[in-house]
MDAnalysis code that builds the backbone (N, CA, C; Angstrom):
import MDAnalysis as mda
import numpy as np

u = mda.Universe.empty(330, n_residues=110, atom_resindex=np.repeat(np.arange(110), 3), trajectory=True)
u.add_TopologyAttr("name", ["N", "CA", "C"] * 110)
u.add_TopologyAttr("resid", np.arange(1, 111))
u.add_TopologyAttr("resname", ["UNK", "UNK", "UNK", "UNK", "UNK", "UNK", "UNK", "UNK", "UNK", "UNK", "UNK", "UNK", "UNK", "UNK", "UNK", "UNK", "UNK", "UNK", "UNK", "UNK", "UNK", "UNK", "UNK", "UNK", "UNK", "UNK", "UNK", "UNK", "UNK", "UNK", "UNK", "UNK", "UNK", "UNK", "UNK", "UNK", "UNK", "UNK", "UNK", "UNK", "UNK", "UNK", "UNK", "UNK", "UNK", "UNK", "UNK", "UNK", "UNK", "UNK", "UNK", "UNK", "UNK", "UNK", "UNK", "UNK", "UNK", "UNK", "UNK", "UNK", "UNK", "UNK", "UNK", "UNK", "UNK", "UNK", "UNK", "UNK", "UNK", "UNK", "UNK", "UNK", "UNK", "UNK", "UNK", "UNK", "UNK", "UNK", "UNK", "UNK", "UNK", "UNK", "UNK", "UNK", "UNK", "UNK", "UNK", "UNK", "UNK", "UNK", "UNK", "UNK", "UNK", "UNK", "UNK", "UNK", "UNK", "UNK", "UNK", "UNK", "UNK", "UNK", "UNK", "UNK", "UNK", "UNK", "UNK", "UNK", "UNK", "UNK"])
u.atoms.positions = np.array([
    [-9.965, 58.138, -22.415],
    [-8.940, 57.354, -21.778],
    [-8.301, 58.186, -20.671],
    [-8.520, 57.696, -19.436],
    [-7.152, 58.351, -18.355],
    [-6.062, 58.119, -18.232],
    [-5.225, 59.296, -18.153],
    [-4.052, 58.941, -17.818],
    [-3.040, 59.414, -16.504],
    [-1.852, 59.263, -16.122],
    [-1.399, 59.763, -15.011],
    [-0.704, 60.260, -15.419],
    [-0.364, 61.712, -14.538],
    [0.650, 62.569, -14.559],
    [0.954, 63.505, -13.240],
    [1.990, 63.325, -12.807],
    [2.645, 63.945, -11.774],
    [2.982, 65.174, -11.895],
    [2.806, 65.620, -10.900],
    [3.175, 67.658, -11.291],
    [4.449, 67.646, -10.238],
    [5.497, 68.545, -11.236],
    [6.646, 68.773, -10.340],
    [6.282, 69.586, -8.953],
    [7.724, 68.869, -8.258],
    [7.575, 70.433, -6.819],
    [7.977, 71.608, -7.412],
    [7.299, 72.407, -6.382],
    [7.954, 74.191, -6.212],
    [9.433, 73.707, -4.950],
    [10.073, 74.766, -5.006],
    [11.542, 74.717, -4.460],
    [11.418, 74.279, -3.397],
    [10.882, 75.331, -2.321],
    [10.054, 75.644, -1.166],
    [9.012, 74.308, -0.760],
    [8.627, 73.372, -1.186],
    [7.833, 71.925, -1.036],
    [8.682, 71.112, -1.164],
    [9.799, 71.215, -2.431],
    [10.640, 69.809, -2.258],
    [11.450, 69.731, -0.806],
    [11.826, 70.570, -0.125],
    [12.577, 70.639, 1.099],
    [11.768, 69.769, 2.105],
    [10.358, 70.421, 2.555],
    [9.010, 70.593, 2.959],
    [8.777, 68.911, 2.798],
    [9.239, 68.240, 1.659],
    [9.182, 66.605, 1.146],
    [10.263, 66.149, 1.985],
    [11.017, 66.430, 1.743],
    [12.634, 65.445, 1.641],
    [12.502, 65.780, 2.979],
    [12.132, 66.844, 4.096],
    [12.175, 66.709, 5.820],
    [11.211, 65.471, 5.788],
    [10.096, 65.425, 5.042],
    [8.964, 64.007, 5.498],
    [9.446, 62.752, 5.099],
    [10.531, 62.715, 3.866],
    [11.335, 61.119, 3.770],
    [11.818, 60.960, 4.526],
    [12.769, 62.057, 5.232],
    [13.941, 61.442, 6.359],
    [13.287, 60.663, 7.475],
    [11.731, 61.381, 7.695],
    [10.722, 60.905, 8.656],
    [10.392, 59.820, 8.476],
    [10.175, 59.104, 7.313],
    [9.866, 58.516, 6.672],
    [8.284, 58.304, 6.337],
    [7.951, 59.754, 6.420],
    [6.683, 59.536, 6.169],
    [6.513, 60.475, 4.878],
    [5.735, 59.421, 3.562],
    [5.531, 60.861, 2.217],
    [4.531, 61.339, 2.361],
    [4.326, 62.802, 1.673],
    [2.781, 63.305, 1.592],
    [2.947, 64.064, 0.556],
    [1.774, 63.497, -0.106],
    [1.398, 64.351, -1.697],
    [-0.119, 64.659, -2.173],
    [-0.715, 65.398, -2.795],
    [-1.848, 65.657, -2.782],
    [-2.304, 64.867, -3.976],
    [-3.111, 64.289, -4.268],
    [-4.424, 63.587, -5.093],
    [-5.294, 64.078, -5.552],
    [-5.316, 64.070, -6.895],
    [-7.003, 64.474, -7.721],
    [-7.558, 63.788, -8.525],
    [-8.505, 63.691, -8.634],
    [-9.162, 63.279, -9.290],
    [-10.356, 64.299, -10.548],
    [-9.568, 64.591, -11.737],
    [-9.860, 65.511, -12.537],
    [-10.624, 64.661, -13.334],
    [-11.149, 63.868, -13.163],
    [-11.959, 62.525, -14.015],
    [-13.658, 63.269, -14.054],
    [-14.090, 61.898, -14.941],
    [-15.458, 62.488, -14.702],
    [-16.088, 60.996, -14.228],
    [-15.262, 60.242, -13.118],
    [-15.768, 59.237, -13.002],
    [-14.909, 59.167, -11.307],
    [-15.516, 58.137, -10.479],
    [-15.050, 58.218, -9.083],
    [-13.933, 57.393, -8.945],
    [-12.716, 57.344, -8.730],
    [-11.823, 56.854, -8.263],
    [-12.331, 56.198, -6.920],
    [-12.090, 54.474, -6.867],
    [-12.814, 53.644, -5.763],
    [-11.561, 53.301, -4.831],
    [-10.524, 52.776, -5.992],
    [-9.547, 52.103, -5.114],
    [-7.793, 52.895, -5.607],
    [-7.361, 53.172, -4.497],
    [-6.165, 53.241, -4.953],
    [-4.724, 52.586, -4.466],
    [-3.809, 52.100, -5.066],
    [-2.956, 51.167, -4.568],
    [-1.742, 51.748, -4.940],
    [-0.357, 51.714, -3.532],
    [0.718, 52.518, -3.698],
    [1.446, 51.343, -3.341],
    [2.572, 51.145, -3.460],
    [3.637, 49.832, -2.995],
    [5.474, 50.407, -4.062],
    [5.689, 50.488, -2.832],
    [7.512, 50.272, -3.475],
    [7.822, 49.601, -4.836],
    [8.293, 50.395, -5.598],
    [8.951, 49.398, -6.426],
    [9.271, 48.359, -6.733],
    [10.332, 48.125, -5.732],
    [10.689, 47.382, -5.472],
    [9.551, 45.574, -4.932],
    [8.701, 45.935, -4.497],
    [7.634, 45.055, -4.095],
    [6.866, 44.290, -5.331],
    [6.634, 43.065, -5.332],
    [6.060, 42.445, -6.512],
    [4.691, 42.126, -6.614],
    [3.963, 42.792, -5.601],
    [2.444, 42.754, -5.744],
    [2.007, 44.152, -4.994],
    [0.788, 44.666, -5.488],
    [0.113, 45.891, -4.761],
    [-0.427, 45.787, -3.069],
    [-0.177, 46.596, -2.433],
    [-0.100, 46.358, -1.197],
    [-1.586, 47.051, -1.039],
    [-1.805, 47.126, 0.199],
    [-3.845, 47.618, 0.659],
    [-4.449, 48.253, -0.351],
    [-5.740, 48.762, -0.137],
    [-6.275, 49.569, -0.935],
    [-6.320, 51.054, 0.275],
    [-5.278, 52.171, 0.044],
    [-4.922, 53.013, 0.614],
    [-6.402, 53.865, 0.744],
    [-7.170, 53.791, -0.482],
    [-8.374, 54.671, -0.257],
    [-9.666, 53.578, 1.047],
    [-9.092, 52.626, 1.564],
    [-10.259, 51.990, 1.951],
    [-11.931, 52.302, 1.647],
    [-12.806, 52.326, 2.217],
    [-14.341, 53.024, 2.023],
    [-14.453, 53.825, 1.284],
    [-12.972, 54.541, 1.624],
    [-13.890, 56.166, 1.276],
    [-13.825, 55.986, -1.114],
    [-13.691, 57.168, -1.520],
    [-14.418, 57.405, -2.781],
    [-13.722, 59.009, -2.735],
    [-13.170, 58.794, -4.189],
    [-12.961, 60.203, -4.678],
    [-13.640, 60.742, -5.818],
    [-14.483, 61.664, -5.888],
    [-15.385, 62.024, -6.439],
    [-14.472, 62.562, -7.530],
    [-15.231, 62.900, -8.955],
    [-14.827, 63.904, -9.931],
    [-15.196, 65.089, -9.349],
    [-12.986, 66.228, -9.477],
    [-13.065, 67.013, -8.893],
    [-12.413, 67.291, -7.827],
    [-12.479, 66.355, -7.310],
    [-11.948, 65.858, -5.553],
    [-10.788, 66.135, -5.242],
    [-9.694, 66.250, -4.668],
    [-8.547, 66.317, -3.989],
    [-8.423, 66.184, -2.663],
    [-7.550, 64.917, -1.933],
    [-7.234, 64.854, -0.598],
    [-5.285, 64.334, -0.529],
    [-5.043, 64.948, 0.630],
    [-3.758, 64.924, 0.582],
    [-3.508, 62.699, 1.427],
    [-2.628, 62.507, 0.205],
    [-2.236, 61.137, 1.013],
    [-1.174, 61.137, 2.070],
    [-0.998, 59.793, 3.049],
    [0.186, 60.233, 3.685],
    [0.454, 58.408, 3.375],
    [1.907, 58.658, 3.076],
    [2.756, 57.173, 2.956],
    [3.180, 56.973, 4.514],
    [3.144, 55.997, 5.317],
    [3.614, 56.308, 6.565],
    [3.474, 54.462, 7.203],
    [4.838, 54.399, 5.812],
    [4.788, 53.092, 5.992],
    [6.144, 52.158, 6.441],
    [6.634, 53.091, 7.014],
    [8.027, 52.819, 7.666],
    [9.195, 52.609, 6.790],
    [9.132, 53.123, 5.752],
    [10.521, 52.217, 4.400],
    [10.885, 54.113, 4.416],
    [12.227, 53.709, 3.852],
    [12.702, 54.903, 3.379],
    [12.696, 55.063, 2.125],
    [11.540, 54.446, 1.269],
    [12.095, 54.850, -0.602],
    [10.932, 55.538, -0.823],
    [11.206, 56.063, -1.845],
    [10.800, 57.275, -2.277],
    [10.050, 56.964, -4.062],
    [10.753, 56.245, -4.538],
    [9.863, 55.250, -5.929],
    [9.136, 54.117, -5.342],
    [7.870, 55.095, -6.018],
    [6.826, 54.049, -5.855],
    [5.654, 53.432, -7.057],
    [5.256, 52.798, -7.082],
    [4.123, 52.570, -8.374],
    [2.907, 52.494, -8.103],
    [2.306, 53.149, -8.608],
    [0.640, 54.012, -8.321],
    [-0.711, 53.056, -9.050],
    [-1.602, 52.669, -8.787],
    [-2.585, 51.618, -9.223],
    [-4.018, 52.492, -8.943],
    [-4.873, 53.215, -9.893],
    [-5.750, 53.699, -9.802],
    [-7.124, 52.959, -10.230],
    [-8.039, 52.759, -9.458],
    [-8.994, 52.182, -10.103],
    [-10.505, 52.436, -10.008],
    [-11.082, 53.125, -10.829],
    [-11.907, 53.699, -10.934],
    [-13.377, 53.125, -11.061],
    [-14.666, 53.749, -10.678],
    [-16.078, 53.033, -10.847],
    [-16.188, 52.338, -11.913],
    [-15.777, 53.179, -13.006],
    [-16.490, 52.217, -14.305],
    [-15.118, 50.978, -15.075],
    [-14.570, 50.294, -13.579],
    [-13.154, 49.515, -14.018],
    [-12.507, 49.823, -14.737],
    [-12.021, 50.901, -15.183],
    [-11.062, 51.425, -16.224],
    [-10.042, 51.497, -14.718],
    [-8.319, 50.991, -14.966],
    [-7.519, 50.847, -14.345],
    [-6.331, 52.104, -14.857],
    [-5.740, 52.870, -13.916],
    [-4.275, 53.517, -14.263],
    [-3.076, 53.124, -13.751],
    [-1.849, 52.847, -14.468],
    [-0.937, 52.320, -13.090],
    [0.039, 53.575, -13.606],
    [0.794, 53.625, -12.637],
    [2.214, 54.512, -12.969],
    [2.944, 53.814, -12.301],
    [4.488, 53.618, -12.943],
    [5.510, 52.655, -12.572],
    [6.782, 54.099, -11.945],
    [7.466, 53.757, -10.962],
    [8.844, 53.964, -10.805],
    [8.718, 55.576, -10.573],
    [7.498, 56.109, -9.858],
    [6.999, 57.864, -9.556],
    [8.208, 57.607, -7.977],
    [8.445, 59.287, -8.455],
    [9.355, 59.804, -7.620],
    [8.446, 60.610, -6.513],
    [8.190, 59.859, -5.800],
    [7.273, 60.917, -4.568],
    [8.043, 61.845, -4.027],
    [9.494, 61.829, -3.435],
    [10.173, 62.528, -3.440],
    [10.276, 64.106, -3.753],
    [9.949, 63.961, -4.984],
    [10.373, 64.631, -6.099],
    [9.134, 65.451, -6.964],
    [7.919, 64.704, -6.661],
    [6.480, 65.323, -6.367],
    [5.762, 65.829, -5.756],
    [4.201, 66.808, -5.953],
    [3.498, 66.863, -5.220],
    [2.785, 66.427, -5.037],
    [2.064, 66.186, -5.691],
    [1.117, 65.731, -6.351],
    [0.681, 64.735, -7.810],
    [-0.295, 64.359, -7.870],
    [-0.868, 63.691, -9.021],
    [-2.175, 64.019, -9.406],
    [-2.147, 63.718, -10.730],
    [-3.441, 64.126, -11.138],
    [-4.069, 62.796, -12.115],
    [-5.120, 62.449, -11.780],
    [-5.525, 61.506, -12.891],
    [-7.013, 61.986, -13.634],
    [-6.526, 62.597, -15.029],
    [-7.549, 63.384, -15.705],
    [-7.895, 62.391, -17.144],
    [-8.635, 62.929, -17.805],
    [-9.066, 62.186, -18.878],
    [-8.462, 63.102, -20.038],
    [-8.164, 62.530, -21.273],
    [-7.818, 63.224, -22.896],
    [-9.585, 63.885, -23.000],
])
């Protein structure tokens, strides 16, 4: 079973963050510690009542993989809810993540 989990910032990155909210642009790094490819991934405000694009378009994150995302979607919030969806349709969501307040994510298997 996968699950999600966010890794806190270092001191020195949360600053490094909170200059890219004011911008309003987030950036956090992505992995994929799976042993299966992450196809689609979907980010949308909280606040929002359906999942917005598929942020990974074409591309494919391999088991292993890491690429840095960029939110650069003109809103200033910072909670967002995360929709992972992987080759073999097994789905992850995470509700109410503090990008802010993160660096990163990791979606690994037990």
């Amino acid at each position: 079973m996968k699950h999600f989990l966010g890794l806190p910032l270092a001191a020195a990155l949360t600053f490094a963050t909170a200059s890219l909210a004011q911008a309003e642009d987030l950036l956090f790094e992505l992995v994929n510690d799976t042993s299966v490819a992450l196809v689609e991934l979907y980010i949308s405000p909280t606040n929002v009542d359906n999942w917005e694009e598929d942020v990974l378009g074409s591309e494919v994150l391999l088991p292993g993989e890491a690429i840095d995302i960029v939110i650069a979607d003109g809103r200033r919030d910072c909670v967002y809810d995360i929709l992972g969806v992987f080759a073999d349709d097994d789905e992850v969501e995470g509700y109410e993540v503090d990008l802010c307040e993160l660096e990163g994510y990791t979606f690994y298997e037990e």
